[in-house]
N, C-alpha and C positions, 0 to 999 in steps of 0.2 A: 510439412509434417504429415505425412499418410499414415495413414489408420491400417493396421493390418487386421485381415477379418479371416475367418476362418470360413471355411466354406457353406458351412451351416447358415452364416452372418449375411451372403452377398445378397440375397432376395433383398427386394425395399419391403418394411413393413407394411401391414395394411392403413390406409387414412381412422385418422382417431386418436383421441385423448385418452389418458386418466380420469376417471371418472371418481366419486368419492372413496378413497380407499387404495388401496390396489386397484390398479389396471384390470382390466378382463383378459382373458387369453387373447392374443389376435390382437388388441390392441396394440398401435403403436408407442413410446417413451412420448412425456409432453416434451415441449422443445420450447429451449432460452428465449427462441424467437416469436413467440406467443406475447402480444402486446401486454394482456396483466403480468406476466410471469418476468417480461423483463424491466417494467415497470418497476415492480415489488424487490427483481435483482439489483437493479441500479441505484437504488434508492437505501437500499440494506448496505450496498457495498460503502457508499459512504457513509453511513452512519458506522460501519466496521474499524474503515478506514480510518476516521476521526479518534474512536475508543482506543483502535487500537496506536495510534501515534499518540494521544494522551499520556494514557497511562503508563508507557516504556520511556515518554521523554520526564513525566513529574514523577510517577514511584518508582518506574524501575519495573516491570513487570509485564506480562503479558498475559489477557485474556484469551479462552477458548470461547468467542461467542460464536460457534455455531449450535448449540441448543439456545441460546436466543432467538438466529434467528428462524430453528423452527417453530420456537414456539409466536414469534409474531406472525411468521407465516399462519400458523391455525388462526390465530384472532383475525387475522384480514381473511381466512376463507370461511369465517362464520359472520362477518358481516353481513347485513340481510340486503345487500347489492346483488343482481343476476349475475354480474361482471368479475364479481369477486368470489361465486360460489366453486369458482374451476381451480382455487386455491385451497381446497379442502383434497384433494390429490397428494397421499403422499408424497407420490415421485415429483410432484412443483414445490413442498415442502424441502424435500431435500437437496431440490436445486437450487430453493434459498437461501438454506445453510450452508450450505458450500458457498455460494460465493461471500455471504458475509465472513464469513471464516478466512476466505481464503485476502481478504482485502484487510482483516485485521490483522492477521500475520506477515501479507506482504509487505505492509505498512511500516509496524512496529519491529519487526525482527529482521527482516529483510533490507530496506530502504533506509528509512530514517537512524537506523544502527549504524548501516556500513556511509552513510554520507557524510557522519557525524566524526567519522573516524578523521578523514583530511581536515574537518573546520577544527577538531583539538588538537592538531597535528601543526594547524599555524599556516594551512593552503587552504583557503576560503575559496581559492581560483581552482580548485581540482573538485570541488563542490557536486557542481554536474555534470563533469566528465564519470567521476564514481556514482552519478546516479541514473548513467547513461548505464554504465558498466555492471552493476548491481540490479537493474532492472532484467539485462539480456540475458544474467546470472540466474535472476531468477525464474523467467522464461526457461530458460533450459530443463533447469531442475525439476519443475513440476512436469516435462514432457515427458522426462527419463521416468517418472514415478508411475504416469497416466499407463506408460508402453509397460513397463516391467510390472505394473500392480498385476494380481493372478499367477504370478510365477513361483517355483518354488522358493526364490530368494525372497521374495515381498508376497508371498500367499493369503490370498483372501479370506483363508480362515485362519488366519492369525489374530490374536489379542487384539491389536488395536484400539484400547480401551473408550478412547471420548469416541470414534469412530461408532459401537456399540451403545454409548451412552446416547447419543446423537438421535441413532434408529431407535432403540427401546421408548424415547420422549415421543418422540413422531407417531411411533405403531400406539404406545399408550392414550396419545390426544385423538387416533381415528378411533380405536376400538371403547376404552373410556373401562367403565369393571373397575375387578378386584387389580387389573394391571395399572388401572393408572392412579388408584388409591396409595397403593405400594412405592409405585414412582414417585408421585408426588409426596410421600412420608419423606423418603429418602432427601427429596429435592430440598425439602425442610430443614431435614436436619444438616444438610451439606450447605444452607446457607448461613442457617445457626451457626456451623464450624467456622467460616470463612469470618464472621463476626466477630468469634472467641480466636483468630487467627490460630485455630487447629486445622492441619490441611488433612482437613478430610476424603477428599479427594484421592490421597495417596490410598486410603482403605478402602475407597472405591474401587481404584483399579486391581488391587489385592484380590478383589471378586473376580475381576474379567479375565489377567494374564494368565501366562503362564508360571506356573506355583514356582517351578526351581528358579525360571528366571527373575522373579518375584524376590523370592527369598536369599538370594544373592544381593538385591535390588535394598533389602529392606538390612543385611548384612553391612553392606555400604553404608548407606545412613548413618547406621549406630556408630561404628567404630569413628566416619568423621566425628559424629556429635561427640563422642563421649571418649576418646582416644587421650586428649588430655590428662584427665581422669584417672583412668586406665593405666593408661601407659610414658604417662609425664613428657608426652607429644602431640601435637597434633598433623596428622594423616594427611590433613587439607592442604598443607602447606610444602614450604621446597621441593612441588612440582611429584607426590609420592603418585597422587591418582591420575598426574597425567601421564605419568609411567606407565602405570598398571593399564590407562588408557591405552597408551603408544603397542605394547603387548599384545593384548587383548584385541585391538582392530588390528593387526596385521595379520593375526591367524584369522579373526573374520576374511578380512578378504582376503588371504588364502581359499578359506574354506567356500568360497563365494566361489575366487576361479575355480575349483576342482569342480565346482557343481556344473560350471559354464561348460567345462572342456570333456568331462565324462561324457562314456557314450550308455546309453538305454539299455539293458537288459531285453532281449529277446520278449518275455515275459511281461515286464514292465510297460504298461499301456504310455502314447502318446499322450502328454495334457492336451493338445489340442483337437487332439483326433476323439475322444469323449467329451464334450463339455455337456451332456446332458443332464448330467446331476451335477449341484453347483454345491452343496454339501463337500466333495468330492476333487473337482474338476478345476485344472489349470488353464488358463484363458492364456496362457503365456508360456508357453516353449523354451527349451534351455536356447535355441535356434533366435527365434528371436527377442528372447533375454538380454543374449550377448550381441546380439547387431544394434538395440537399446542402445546399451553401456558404448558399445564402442561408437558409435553416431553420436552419444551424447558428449561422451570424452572430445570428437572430434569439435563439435558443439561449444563446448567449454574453450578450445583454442581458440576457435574463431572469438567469443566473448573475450578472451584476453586482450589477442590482439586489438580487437578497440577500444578495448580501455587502456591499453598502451601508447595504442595512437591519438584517442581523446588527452588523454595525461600528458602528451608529452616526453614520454618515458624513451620515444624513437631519436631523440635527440641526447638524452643523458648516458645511454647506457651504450657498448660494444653492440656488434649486431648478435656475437655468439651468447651478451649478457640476455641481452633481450630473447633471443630464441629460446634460453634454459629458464627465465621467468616467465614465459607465455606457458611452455610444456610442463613446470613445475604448478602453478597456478590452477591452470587444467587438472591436473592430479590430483590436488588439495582439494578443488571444488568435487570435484564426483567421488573420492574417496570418503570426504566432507559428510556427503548428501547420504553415502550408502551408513559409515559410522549409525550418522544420526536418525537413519529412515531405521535402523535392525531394532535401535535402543528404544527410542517409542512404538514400534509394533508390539511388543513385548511389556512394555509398561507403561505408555502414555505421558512417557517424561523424555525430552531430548537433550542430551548434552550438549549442544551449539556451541555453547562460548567455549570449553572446555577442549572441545575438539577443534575449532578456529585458533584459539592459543596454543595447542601443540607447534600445528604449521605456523605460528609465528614466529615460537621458537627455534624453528629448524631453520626458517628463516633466517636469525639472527647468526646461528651457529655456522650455515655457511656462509654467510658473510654479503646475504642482499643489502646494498645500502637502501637509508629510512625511507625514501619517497617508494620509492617502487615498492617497499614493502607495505608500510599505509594502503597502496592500492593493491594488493595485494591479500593484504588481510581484508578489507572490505568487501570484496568480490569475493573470496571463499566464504566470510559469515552470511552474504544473502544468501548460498544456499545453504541446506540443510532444513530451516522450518518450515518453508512451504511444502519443502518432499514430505514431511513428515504428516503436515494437515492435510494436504492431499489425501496420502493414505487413510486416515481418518473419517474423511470424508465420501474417499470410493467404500471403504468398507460399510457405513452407513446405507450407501445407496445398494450393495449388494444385499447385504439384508432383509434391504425393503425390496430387493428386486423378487429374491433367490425360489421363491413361489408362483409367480411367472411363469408360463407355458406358453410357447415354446421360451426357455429361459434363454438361451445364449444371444441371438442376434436382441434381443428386450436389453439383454445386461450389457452387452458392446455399445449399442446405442444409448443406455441410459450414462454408462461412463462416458460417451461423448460428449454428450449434455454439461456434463458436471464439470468437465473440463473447458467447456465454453462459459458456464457460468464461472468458473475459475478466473477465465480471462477476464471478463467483467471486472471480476472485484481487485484485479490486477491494475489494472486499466486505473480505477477509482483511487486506486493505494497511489497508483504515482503520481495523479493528478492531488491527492491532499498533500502527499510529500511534499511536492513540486511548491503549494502554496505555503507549506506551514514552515518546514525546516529553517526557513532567517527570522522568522516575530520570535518562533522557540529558543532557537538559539542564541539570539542576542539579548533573552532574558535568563540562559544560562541555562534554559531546561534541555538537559544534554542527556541520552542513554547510560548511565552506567559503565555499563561492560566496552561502550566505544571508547571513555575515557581511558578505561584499565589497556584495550589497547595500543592507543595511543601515546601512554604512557610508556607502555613497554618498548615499543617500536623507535622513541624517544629516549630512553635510560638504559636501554638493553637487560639483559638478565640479573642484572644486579648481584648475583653471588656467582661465587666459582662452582665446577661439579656438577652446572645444573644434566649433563651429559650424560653423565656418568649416573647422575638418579633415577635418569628418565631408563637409561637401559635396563641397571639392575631391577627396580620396579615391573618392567615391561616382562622378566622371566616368572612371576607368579600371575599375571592376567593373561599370559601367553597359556600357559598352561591351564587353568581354569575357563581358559575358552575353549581350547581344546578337547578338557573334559568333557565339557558341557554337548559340544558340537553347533550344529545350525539352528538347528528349532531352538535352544532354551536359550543360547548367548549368553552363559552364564557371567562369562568375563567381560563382555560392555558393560553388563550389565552393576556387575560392580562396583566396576570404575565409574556407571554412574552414578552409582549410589556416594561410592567416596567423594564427588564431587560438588556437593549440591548439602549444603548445611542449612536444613530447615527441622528445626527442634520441634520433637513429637514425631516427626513423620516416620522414622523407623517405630514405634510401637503400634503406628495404625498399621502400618504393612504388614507386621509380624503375627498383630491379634487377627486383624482380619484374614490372616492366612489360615491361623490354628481353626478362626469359625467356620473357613472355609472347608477345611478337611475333615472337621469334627460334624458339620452338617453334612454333610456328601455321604457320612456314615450313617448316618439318620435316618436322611431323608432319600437316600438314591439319587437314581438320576432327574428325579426332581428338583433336586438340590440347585443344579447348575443352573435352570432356568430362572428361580426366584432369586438367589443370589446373583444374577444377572441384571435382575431387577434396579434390587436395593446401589448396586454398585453402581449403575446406573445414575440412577438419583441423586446421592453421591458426589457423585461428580458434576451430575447435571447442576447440583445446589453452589458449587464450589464455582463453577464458570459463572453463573448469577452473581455470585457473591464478588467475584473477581468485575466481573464486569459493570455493577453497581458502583464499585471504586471511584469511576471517571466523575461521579460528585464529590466524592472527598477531593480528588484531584483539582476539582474545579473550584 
């Protein structure tokens, strides 16, 4: 995996730490391999790890603990230990929360999802072949995300919202003030909501995204909740939103190649040839954008193939069955990853399951038999959340970077880091997997969404037409993406909003929009900063309040 650096980036930094705060100019990024720093990683990633396979095997659910674990990071760097004071460094702050983040999502969304899919499936024996398959999966995924973050497709100043919330906790626990009064209000009341199960959180990121993509976001919502009502139907069902889905991401990635394969405007500065201002400045090339995507695609075959060869699969199927499930599989996954990385940059919600059941479906409709498809659908749902926390997580770190001088080779270096503490808590996810997956299992504590799976893959589509819904569907998300274009995504955005039935959440999205636009008028571009805040908070209170669960659970 080479790192491409821009020429500004090749110098080695100067020897030195992060000192309290921000770094100094000159100084080098802290590094994973700093004996407190990976102590405090390894240590986080299992306790990630554990919440996060909890709470997806007993409720159903998933935590964001990465504002956990910056906030334990501050309490270990105020410890009055000389050993522990080098923890009071943002940037080892947010190499903590990244990896715990990244080990509760690999965990729970990633691994223990897609392993779960063969033991309800009736192959306890394909158990660790798919967790062999699902790990490499997930490897991939976060690679594609680490290379292409900075790019016009995955732009660092995009929404991102827990990303934002992440950094605002972190800058509020160094700096302290009227900013972390504010934060901490919000943190409040975002865990008061999580108690009154109001997902507050949704009004959070109502703060941070983008308004249209937002408001399409918070469109969705309604019409699932309240479409019955309405319209003496409900939306959610016979497959309408995974239409509007199936639509809406194909003009995405359209819109995605045309960005890959266009050429630059005269005019049109290089991203990589300016990265001096990070306000501004693309760390990531349409150039090497697409050698990304296509490496990782290439990436993605190679993961099939051995989950083919671990399963078994090189003996059941044709040799031309097996080539068109490796190269279809491949597809699913990185189309998978990019769906779900557009829809959380934009609003901090991913549709995973939603878009994993599409390709199941089509699956079924050409006619893969069930085993191969169980491994199939397992390996396309590990990826997508780790892309997505990833993102979350680099944008945090650019945040805290993006004041840095010289900023560019500080910001390629500190995304190294993060991507190394990634692996950590990678690392940590497969090793609790590895232990917990048969005590859980064989007391029935089973994911969810692996069941519905596994169902499906087992009963088939159950109605006639589902073809036919999914097309007709697919021509109003096709087009309201279109409208929308790259930046807003209006039409993922939709479709994830129709997707996803959690009562109340469209009126936080929709209030918090109008407070949003209604203060902006107020207050100016003041506005954006304190509303940054509060949204913040937010969400910060909601992942608390999410993460707290693992006692009910217990």
């Amino acid at each position: 995996m080479s790192h491409h650096t821009s020429p500004s980036a090749t110098a080695p930094p100067p020897p030195g730490g992060a000192g309290q705060g921000a770094s100094p100019a000159g100084a080098g990024h802290p590094r994973v391999r700093e004996p407190v720093v990976f102590v405090v990683i390894a240590v986080l990633s299992v306790v990630g790890a554990v919440i996060g396979a909890d709470l997806v095997a007993k409720l159903g659910i998933s935590a964001n603990t990465s504002v956990v674990g910056a906030l334990i990071a501050m309490l270990i760097g105020r410890i009055p230990l000389a050993g522990l004071r080098s923890m009071r460094s943002v940037h080892r702050q947010n190499l903590a929360q990244s990896a715990i983040s990244a080990a509760t999502f690999a965990s729970a969304n990633a691994l223990l999802t897609s392993v779960a899919i063969p033991y309800v499936f009736g192959r306890q024996d394909l158990v660790w072949p798919m967790l062999a398959g699902s790990f490499a999966g997930l490897l991939i995924d976060t690679w594609v995300l680490y290379r292409s973050f900075g790019s016009r497709l995955l732009p660092a100043d995009g929404a991102w919202p827990p990303g934002t919330a992440a950094a605002e906790t972190i800058k509020a626990g160094d700096k302290g003030g009227k900013r972390a009064l504010v934060l901490g209000a919000g943190t409040l009341v975002g865990v008061g909501g999580t108690l009154l199960s109001l997902p507050l959180s949704a009004a959070g990121v109502a703060f941070l995204g983008n308004v249209w993509a937002l408001l399409m976001f918070g469109v969705g919502l309604g019409l699932r909740e309240f479409s019955p009502a309405l319209f003496h139907t409900d939306l959610g069902a016979g497959y309408v939103p995974h239409g509007v889905m199936v639509g809406a991401g194909a003009v995405a990635l359209g819109q995605a190649v045309v960005m890959l394969v266009r050429r630059r405007t005269p005019a049109e500065p290089s991203p990589a040839a300016a990265p001096a201002d990070p306000t501004t400045a693309y760390t990531a090339d349409e150039k090497q954008l697409r050698r990304s995507l296509v490496r990782g695609y290439a990436l993605f075959v190679a993961g099939a193939v051995l989950l083919a060869v671990l399963g078994g699969l090189i003996g059941d199927m044709s040799p031309l069955g097996i080539v068109g499930w490796v190269l279809f599989a491949a597809f699913a996954a990185l189309v998978h990853e990019l769906i779900v990385g557009l829809a959380a940059m934009q609003s901090g919600w991913f549709p995973s399951f939603a878009v994993t059941l599409i390709f199941l479906v089509f699956g079924l409709l050409i006619g893969i038999p069930s085993v191969p498809l169980a491994l199939l659908v397992g390996y396309v749902s590990a990826t997508g959340p780790a892309f997505a926390d990833m993102g979350y997580d680099l944008k945090a770190g650019w945040l805290l970077r993006r004041d840095h001088r010289p900023w560019d080779p500080f910001e390629r270096e500190g995304r190294r880091e993060q991507f190394r503490a990634a692996l950590i808590g990678f690392a940590a996810a497969l090793a609790v997997v590895a232990v917990l997956w048969q005590p859980y299992f064989k007391q029935g504590l089973i994911p969810p969404v692996a069941k519905v799976y596994a169902d499906t893959v087992k009963h088939g589509l159950g109605e006639p037409g589902v073809l036919r819904t999914l097309l007709i569907w697919a021509i109003p998300g096709a087009l309201i993406q279109l409208i929308g274009g790259t930046k807003r995504q209006m039409g993922v955005m939709l479709a994830t909003g129709l997707l996803i039935l959690t009562p109340h959440a469209c009126w936080m999205v929709i209030a918090a929009l109008a407070v949003r636009v209604g203060y902006r008028k107020w207050r100016g571009p003041k506005a954006d900063e304190e509303l940054n805040l509060v949204g913040a908070g937010l969400i910060a209170g909601s992942s608390l309040g999410d993460s707290a669960q693992i006692v009910k659970a217990g």
